[in-house]
C-alpha positions, -999 to 999 in steps of 0.1 A, spaced: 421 411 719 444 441 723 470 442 692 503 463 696 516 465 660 550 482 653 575 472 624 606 484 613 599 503 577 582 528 595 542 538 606 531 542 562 545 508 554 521 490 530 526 456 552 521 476 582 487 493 572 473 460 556 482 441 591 464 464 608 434 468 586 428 433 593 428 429 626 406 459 633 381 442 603 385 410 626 374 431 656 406 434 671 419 464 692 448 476 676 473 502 693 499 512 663 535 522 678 562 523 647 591 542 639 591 574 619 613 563 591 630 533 580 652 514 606 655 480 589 687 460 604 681 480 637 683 442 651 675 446 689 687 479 695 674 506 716 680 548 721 698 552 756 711 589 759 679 608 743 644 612 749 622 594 724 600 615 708 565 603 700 541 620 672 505 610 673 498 603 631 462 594 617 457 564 606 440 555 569 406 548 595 414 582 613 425 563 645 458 575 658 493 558 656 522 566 668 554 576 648 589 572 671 620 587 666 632 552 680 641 515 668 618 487 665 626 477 699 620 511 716 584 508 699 579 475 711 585 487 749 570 522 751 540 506 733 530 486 758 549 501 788 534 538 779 513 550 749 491 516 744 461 528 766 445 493 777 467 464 788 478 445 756 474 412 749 500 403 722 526 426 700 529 417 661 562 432 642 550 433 606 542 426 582 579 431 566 582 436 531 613 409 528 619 377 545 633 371 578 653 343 579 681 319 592 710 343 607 692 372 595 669 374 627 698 384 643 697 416 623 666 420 617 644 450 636 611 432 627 622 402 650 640 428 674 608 442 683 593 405 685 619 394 709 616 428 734 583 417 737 587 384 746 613 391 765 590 413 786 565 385 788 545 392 759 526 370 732 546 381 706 552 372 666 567 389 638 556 380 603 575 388 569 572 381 533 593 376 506 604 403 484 582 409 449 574 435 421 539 427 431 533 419 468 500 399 476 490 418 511 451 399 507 466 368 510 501 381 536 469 392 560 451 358 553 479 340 565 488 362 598 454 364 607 453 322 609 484 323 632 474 351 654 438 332 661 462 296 662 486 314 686 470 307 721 467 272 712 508 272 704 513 275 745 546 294 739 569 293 764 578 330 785 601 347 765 596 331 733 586 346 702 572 334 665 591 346 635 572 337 603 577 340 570 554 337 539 569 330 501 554 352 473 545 320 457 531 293 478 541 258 464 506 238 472 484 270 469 474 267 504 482 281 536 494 249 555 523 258 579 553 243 585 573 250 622 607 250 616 643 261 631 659 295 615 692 282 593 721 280 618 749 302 600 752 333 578 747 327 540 758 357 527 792 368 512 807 400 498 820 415 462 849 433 468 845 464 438 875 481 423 894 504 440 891 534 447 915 567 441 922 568 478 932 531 485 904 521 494 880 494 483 844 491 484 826 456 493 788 448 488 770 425 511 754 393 491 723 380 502 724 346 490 697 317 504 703 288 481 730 271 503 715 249 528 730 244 558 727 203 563 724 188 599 713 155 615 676 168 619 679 180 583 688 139 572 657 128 594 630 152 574 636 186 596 648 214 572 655 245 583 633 276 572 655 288 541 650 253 528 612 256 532 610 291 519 628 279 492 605 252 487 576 276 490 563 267 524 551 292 550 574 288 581 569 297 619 599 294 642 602 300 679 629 323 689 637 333 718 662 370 732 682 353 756 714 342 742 731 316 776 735 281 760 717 264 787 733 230 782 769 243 785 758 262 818 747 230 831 778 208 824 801 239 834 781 247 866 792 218 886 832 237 887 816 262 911 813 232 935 851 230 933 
């Protein structure tokens, strides 16, 4: 199979080079297309009004990759539109070194390059993990090389893509799955600091996943991915770009009769 990988943390990233040692050791084509510096929180942006400049870097195997002066999503695209030689069969965003979770996708230029991928009809999946001092890439590969050869199987729908996330300390000390939906509002908060000689007051943005949002499927057994994560579950999640409630549309439509 033909592998676009990108990521947001740039074409050096440890998560990034250990995905991609993997899948060539699994005998994987692997086309590497990632920005040339950190763009974490790019969310689904792109570059509009400049050319995107693309520098051919070596690899750790000596293969070239591909360092852009672009987003996540501008890797995504002119990865498989342009520089990817052979047709590619699936695009992987990762592997992050943080989680991905709940509202965060939103933000989030791992999932960004995920979703312009799916959106443009591609088997697509971005994979994170949680933030530690000492992150366990062996067993992070282990994990996203079981969902990429599950993947097929999933029959994802057009234009959907799988965001997963793997806790630094799995709670079983296996890699069992659990599919999941992201957490439905933003958890975080901010501290406003003292201020300043000017008037003005600096705030810092709170991560903050311990509060769980609950709903009806949470009562009957469904948690969200924050709760599993918490829990020390791996979680996978389709997502898709397209943001028209469908159901609305539907009950709305039938005005246009009028």
């Amino acid at each position: 199979m033909h592998i676009l990988l990108t990521n947001d943390d740039g074409l050096t990233a440890p998560g990034l080079l250990a995905a991609y040692a993997a899948l060539k050791e699994r005998g994987h084509q692997v086309t590497v297309c990632a920005p040339d510096g950190q763009r974490s929180a790019a969310s689904h942006s792109v570059t509009l009004r400049t050319r995107l400049k693309a520098t051919p870097l070596a690899l750790p195997d000596g293969a070239l990759g591909f360092a852009v002066q672009g987003t996540p999503a501008d890797c995504a695209r002119l990865g498989f539109s342009a520089l990817a030689r052979d047709p590619v069969d699936m695009v992987i965003s990762g592997i992050n070194d943080d989680l991905n979770l709940g509202f965060d996708i939103n933000y989030s230029g791992t999932v960004g390059a995920a979703l312009e991928a799916a959106a443009a009809g591609y088997p697509a999946l971005a994979a994170s993990v949680e933030r530690a001092d000492d992150y366990d890439w062996k067993r992070a590969v282990h994990v996203l090389l079981a969902v990429v050869d599950n993947f097929s199987s999933w029959n994802m729908p057009l234009g959907t893509a799988v965001n997963l996330n793997i806790p630094d300390r799995l709670s079983t000390g296996r890699n069992d799955w659990f599919w999941t939906r992201p957490q439905i509002a933003p958890s975080d908060d901010y501290f406003e600091g003292e201020p300043n000689d000017d008037g003005s007051v600096s705030y810092q943005r709170l991560r903050d996943l311990s509060q769980e949002m609950v709903t009806a499927d949470d009562q009957a057994g469904f948690s969200t991915d924050v709760a599993h994560i918490r829990n020390g579950h791996i979680t996978l999640s389709p997502i898709i770009a397209h943001s028209c409630h469908e159901v609305t549309l539907a009950r709305l439509a039938v005005t246009n009769k009028r």
